[in-house]
C-alpha positions in Angstrom: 18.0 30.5 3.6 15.6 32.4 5.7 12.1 30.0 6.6 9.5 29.7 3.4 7.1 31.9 3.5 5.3 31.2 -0.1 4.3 27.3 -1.2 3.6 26.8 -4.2 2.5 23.6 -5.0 2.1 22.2 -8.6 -0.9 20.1 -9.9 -0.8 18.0 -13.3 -3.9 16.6 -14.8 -4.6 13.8 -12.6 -3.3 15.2 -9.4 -4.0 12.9 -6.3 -7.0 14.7 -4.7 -5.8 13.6 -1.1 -2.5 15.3 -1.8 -3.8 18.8 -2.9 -6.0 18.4 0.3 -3.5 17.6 2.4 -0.8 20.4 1.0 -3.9 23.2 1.5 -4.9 21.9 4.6 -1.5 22.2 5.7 -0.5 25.3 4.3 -3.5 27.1 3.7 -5.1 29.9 6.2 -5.6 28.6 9.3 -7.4 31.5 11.5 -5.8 34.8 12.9 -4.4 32.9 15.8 -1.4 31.5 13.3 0.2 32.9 10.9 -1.0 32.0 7.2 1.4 31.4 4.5 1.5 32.6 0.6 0.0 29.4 -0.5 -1.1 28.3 -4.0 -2.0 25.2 -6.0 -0.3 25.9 -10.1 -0.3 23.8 -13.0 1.3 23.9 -16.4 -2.6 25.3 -18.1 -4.4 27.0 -15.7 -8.1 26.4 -16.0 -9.8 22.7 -14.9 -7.4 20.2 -13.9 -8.7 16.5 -13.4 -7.7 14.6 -10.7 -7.5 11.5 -9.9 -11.0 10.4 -8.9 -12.5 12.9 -11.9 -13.6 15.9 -10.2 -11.6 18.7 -11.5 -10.1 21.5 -9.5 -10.2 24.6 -10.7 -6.4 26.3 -10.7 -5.9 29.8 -11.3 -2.0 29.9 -11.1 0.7 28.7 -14.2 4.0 27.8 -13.5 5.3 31.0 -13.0 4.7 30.6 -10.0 6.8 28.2 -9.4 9.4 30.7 -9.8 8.5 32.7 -6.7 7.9 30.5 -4.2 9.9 29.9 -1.3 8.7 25.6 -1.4 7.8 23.9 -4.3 5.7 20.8 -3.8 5.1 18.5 -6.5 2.2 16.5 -6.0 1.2 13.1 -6.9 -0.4 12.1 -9.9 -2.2 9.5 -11.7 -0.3 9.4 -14.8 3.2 9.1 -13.4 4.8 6.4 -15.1 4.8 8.8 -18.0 7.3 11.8 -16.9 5.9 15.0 -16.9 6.4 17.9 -19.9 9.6 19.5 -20.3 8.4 23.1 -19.0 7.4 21.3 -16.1 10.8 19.7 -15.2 12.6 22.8 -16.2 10.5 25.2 -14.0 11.2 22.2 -11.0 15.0 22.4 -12.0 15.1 26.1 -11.7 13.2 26.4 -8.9 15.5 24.2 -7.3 18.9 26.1 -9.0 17.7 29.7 -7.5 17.5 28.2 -4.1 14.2 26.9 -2.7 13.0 24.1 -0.7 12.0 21.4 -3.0 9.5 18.7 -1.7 6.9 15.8 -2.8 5.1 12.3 -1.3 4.2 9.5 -2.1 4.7 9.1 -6.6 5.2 12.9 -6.6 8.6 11.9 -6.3 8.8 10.8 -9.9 8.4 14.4 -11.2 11.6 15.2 -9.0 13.3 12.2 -10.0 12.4 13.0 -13.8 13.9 16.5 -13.4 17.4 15.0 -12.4 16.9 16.3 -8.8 17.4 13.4 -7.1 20.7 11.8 -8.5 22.9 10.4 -5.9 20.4 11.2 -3.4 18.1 8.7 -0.7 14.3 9.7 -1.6 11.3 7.8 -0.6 8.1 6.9 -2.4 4.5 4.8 -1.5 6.2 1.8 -1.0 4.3 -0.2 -3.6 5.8 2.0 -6.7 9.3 2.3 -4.6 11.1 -0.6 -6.8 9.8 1.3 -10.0 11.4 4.2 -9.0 14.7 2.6 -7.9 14.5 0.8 -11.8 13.7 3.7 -13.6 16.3 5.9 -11.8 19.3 3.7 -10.7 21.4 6.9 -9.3 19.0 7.8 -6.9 19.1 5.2 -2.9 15.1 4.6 -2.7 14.5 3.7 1.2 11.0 2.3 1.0 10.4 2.2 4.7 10.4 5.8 5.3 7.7 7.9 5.9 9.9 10.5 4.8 13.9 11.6 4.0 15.1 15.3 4.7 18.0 15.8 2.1 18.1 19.3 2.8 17.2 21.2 0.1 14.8 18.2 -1.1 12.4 16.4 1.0 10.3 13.2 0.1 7.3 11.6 1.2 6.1 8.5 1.7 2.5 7.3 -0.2 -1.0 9.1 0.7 -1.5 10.1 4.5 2.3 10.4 5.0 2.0 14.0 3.0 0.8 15.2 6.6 4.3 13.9 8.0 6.0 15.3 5.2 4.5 18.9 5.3 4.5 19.0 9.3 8.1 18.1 9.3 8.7 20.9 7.4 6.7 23.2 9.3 8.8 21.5 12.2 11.8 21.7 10.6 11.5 26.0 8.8 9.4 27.5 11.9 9.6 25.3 15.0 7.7 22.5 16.6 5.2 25.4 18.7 4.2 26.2 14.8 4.0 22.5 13.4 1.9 21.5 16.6 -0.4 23.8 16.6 -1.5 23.6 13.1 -1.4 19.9 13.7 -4.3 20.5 16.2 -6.0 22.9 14.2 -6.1 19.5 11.8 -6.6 17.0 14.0 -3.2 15.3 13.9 -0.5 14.2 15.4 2.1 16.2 15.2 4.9 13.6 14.7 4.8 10.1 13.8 7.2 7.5 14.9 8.3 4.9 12.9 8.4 4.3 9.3 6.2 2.6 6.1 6.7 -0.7 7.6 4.5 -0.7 10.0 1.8 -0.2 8.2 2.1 -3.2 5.3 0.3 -6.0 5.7 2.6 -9.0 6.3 3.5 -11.4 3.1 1.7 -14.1 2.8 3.0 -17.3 1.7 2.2 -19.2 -1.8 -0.3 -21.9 -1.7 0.6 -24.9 -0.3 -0.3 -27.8 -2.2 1.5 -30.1 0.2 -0.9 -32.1 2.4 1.8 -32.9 5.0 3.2 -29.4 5.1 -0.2 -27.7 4.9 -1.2 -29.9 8.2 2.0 -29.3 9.5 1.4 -25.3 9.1 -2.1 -25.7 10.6 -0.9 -27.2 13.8 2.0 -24.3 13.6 -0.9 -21.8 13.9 -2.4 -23.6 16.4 0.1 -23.9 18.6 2.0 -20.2 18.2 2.2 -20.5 22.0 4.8 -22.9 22.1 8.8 -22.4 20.7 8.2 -24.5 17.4 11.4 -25.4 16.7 11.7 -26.8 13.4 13.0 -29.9 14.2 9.7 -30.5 15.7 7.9 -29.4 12.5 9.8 -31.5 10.5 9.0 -34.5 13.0 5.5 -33.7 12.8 5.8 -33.8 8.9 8.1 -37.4 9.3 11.0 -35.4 7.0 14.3 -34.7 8.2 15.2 -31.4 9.1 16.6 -30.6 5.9 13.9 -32.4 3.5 11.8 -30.1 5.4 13.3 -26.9 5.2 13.5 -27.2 1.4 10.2 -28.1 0.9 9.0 -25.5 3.0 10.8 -23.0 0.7 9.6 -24.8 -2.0 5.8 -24.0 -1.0 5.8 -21.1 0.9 8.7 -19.3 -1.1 10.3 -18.7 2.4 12.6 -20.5 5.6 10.7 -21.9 8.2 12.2 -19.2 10.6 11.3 -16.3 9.0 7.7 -17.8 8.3 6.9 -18.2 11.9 8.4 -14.7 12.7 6.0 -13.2 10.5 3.0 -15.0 11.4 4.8 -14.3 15.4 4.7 -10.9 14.5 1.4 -10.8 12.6 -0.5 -12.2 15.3 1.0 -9.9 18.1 -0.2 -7.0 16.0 -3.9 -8.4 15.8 -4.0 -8.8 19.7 -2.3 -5.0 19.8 -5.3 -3.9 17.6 -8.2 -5.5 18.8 -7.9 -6.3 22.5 -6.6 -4.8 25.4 -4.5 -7.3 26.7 -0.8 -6.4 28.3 2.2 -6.7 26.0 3.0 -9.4 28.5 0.2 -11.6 27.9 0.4 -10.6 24.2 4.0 -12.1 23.9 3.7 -14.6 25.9 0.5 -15.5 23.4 2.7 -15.7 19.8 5.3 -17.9 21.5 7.9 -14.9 22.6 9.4 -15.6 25.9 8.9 -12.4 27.7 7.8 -8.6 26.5 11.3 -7.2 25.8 12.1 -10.3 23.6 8.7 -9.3 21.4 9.7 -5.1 21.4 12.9 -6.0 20.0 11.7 -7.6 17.3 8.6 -5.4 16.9 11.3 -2.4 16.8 13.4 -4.0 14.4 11.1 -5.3 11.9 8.0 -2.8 11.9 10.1 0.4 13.6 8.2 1.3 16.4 7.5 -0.5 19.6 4.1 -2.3 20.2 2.5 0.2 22.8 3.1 2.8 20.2 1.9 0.2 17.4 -1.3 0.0 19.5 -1.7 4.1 20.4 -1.7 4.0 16.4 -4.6 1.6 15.5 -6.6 2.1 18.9 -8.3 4.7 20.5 -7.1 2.8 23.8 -3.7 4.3 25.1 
């Protein structure tokens, strides 16, 4: 298939108003110095379509045309836990059987999902709704991390912001990174995020802790992140054997005491990457890691990106 040229991108009542931003931003004219794309937002009745924080856009296009375009987008919407009408998943099924690029972010991916598109395919989704979609549609692989997964013909996007990944990768992806960069300047962007959704959620917190030993013993923990914390030395401190402990650590805090101080490790070292200046070094060395390489591995494994480019994405400080 030649590169899309026409983008049609569909609308139900309720449509996410970010998301029809981001899809014209993306797609829509862009001065004489790049070239402009047959772009257009449809929807099933064309007239005033609600979105999502109640102003209504005003859509001039049906679903026919849908039929025409080179990349259908189906965008989020408010009311997606109920599918979407049946001329809507037919025109997305037939769009898809005649050969174009099919695409949507964040719960846009229902509507695909709901027109059978996805079966025995990964997709993505915001990650909050991503175990809704994996229940409602077991023969689809939902990888919540993602900010987006390139099946081909069918490209999903992670929740809100990640529609810019999504449409810049396929800019990237149909016309070429000189393209996809420069209408990522034209909109103030980067052109290419690294890593994935993880990053970006906020770490778990633990349940209440109605434990007074275990409570002081997690106050000194915090206090002390410096040090190696091993927890025989936490279950010392809370005069339990190690194995009393770690069960009544569980118990309170609904995880091990390993993969508590990790997070709060981890949590920590992303504060100091956010709101100081301080060398990755110093950082580590700060949360208890024994040197800089030790905290990038597990910043790479467990948020997907390394913690300079953690800190070039939450700080104007390079």
């Amino acid at each position: 298939m030649p590169p899309f040229h026409s983008v049609a991108a569909y609308a139900p009542p309720g449509a996410g108003l970010l998301a029809a931003g981001i899809v014209t931003e993306i797609f829509g004219p862009h001065g004489p110095a790049l070239p402009g794309f047959d772009f257009a937002l449809c929807t099933e009745h064309p007239g005033p379509v609600p979105t999502d924080l109640g102003t209504a856009l005003t859509i001039t296009h049906g679903l026919d045309r849908l039929a025409r375009a080179d990349l259908v987008i189906a965008l989020p919407w408010a009311g997606f836990r109920t599918p979407p009408p049946a001329a809507v998943l037919d025109a997305l099924a037939a769009a898809h059987r005649r050969g174009a690029l099919v695409a949507a972010h964040c719960v846009g991916t229902f509507a695909l999902a709901a027109a059978g598109l996805l079966d025995g395919r990964r997709a993505t989704t915001h990650w909050r709704f991503a175990d809704l979609l994996a229940h409602r549609h077991p023969a689809l692989t939902v990888e919540p991390d993602a900010l987006y997964i390139d099946e081909g013909d069918i490209v999903t996007g992670a929740g809100a912001a990640a529609g810019f990944d999504l449409c810049l990768h396929l800019l990237r992806r149909e016309h070429g990174a000189a393209l996809a960069n420069a209408v990522a300047r034209d909109v103030v962007l980067p052109s290419h995020r690294d890593g994935g959704q993880a990053q970006y959620l906020a770490a778990p917190t633990p349940k209440d802790c109605h434990d007074e030993r275990l409570t002081d013993v997690l106050a000194w923990a915090r206090a002390n992140l410096h040090e190696p914390l091993p927890v025989a030395e936490l279950a010392r401190r809370a005069l339990m054997s190690k194995r009393s402990f770690a069960r009544r650590f569980t118990a309170a805090t609904g995880t091990t005491p390993h993969a508590w101080l990790r997070t709060l490790r981890l949590s920590s070292a992303e504060e100091l990457l956010e709101t100081t200046d301080l060398p990755v070094e110093e950082i580590a060395r700060r949360v208890g890691y024994t040197s800089a390489a030790v905290l990038r591995e597990q910043f790479v494994r467990r948020r997907g990106v390394p913690p300079r480019t953690y800190r070039r994405s939450f700080t104007a400080t390079p």
